[in-house]
C-alpha positions as CSV (number, residue, x, y, z in Angstrom):
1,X,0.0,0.0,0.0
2,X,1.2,3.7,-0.5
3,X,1.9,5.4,2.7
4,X,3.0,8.5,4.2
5,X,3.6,9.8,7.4
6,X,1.7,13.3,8.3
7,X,0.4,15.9,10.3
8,X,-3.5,16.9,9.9
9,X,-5.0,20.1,10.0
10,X,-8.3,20.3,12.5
11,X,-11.5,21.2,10.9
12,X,-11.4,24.9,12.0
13,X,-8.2,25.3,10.7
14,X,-9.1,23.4,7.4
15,X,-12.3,25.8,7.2
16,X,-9.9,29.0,7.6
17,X,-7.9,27.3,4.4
18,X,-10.7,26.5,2.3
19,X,-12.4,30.3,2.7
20,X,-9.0,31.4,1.2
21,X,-8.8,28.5,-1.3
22,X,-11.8,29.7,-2.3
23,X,-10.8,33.3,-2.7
24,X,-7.9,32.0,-4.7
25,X,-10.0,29.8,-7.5
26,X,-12.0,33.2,-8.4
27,X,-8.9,34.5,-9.5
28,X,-8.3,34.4,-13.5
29,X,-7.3,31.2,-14.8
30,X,-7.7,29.0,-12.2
31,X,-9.4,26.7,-14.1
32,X,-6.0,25.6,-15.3
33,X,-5.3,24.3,-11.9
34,X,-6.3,21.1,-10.1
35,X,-7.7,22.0,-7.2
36,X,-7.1,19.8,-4.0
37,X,-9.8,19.5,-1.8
38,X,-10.5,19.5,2.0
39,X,-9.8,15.5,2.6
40,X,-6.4,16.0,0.5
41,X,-5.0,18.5,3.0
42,X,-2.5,17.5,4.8
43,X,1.3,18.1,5.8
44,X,3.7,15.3,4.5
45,X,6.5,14.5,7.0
46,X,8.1,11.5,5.1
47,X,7.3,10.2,2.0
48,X,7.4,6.2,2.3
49,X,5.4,5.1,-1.5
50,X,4.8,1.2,-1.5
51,X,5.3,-0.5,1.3
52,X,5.0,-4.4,1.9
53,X,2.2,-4.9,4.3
54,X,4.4,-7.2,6.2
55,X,6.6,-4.1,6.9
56,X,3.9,-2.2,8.4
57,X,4.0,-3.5,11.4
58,X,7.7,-2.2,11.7
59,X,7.4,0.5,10.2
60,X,4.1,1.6,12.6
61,X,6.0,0.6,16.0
62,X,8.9,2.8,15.1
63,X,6.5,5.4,14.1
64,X,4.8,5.1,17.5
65,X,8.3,5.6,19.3
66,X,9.2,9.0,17.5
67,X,5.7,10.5,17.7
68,X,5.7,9.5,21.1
69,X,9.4,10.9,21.6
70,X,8.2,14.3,20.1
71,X,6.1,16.8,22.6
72,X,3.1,18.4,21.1
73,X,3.5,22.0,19.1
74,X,2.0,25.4,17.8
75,X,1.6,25.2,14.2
76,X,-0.7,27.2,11.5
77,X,-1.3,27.4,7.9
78,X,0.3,30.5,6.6
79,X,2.1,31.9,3.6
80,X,2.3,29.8,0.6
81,X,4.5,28.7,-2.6
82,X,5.3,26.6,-5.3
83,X,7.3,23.6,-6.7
84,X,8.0,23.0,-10.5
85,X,7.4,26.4,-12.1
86,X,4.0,26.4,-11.0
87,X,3.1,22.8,-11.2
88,X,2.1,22.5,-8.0
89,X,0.9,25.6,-4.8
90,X,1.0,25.1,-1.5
91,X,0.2,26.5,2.1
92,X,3.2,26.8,4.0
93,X,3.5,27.0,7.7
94,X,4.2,28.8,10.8
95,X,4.6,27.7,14.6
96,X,7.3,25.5,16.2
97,X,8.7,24.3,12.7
98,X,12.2,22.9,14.7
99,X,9.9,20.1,16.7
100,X,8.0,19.8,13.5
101,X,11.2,19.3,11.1
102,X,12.6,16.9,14.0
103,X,9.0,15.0,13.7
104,X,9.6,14.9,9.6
105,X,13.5,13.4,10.5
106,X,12.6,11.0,13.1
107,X,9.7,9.8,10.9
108,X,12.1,9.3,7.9
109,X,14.6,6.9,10.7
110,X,11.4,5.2,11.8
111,X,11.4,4.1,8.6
112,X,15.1,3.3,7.7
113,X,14.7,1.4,10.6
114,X,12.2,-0.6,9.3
115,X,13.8,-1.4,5.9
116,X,12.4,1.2,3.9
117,X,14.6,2.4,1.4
118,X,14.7,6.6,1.8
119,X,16.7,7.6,-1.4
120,X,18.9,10.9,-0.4
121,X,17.9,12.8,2.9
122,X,16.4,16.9,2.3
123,X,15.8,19.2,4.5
124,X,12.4,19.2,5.4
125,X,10.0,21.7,4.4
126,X,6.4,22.4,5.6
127,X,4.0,22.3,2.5
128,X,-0.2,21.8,2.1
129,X,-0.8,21.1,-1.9
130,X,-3.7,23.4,-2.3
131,X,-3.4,22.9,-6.3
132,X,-1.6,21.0,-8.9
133,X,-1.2,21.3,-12.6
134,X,0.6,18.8,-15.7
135,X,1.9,21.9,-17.0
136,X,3.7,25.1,-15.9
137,X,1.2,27.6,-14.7
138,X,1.8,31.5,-13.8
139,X,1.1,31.2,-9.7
140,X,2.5,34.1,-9.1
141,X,-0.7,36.2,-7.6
142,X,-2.1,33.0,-6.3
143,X,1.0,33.3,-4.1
144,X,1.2,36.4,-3.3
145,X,-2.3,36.2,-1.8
146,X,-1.2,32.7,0.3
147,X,1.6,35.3,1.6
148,X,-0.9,37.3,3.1
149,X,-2.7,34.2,4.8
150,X,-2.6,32.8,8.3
151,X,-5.0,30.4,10.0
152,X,-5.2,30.4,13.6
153,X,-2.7,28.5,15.5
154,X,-3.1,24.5,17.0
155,X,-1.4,22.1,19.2
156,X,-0.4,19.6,17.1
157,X,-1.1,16.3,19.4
158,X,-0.6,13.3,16.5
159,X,1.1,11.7,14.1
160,X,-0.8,9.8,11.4
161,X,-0.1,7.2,9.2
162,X,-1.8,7.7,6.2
163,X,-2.9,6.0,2.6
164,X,-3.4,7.1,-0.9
165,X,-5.7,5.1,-3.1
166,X,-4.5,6.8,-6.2
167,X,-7.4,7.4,-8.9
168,X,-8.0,4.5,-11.6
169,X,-11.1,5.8,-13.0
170,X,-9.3,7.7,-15.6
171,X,-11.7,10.6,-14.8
172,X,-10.1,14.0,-15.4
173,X,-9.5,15.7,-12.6
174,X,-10.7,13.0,-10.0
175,X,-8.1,13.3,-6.6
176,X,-7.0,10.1,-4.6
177,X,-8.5,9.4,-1.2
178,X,-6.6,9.2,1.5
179,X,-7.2,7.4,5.2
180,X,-5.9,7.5,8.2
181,X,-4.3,3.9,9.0
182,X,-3.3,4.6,12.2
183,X,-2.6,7.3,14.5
184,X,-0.5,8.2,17.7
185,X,-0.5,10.8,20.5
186,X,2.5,13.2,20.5
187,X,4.8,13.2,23.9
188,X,2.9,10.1,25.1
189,X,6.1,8.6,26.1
190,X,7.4,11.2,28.4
């Protein structure tokens, strides 16, 4: 199954981001854009793809130990970007991004640990996907406006496990649905 490790929004704070989402997809050509929607959002902290469901057992106890390793934190949705000359535009964030980057690193060991291959080790940075497009699209004004964003501030208390059931329809523009496989408490361990 596809997996990824990752930090949820709450639904206020989700709200706050689709009001400005919203505000966004009014501007001209935004049609050109794939919008994500509310059950997409979400902040990866490692990246695992396929993984052997033999391996998730291994992979979930090590995940348990670093999310219980990690103390809760302030975070919010605030500013915004892109990747790939405007093929995809994110949310950034704002809060306690060290604990969150040290979540994002010990959730990449979890998984060496556990016999996943990582590929090359990056700096972690803090990104919602908000839209995606196949081609280059101008995004500058879309982030400009995401610069002048900021949702209100949350405690972070979990780390979640999550799936992606990529599309097979073969419907334009239909997203994949992702579920929460399992998820632990932050700081639980002392």
């Amino acid at each position: 199954m596809r997996l990824f490790a990752a930090v949820l929004p709450p639904p206020e704070v989700a709200d706050e981001l689709a009001a400005e989402v919203d505000r966004l997809k009014r501007l001209p050509g935004a049609e050109a854009l794939r919008w994500t929607g509310r059950p997409g959002w979400h902040y990866t902290i490692a990246f695992y793809g396929e993984v052997e469901d033999d391996v998730v057992p291994a992979l979930s106890e090590r995940l348990a130990r670093a999310a219980h390793r990690t103390p809760p934190f302030a975070l919010a949705v605030a500013g915004g970007g892109q990747f790939g000359h405007g093929r995809a535009l994110w949310a950034g964030a704002d809060g306690d991004l060290d604990t969150l980057r040290l979540l994002a690193d010990r959730a990449e060991a979890a998984a060496r640990k556990a016999g996943l291959p990582m590929g090359e080790h990056r700096r972690y940075k803090a990104h919602l996907t908000v839209a995606r497009s196949r081609d280059a699209v101008q995004v500058r004004p879309y982030v400009a406006l995401l610069a002048e964003f900021a949702s209100r501030s949350w405690t972070v208390g979990e780390l979640a496990l999550v799936r992606s059931n990529l599309p097979t329809s073969g419907v334009p523009g239909e997203q994949p649905r992702y579920e929460a496989v399992a998820r632990w408490e932050l700081g639980a361990g002392g």
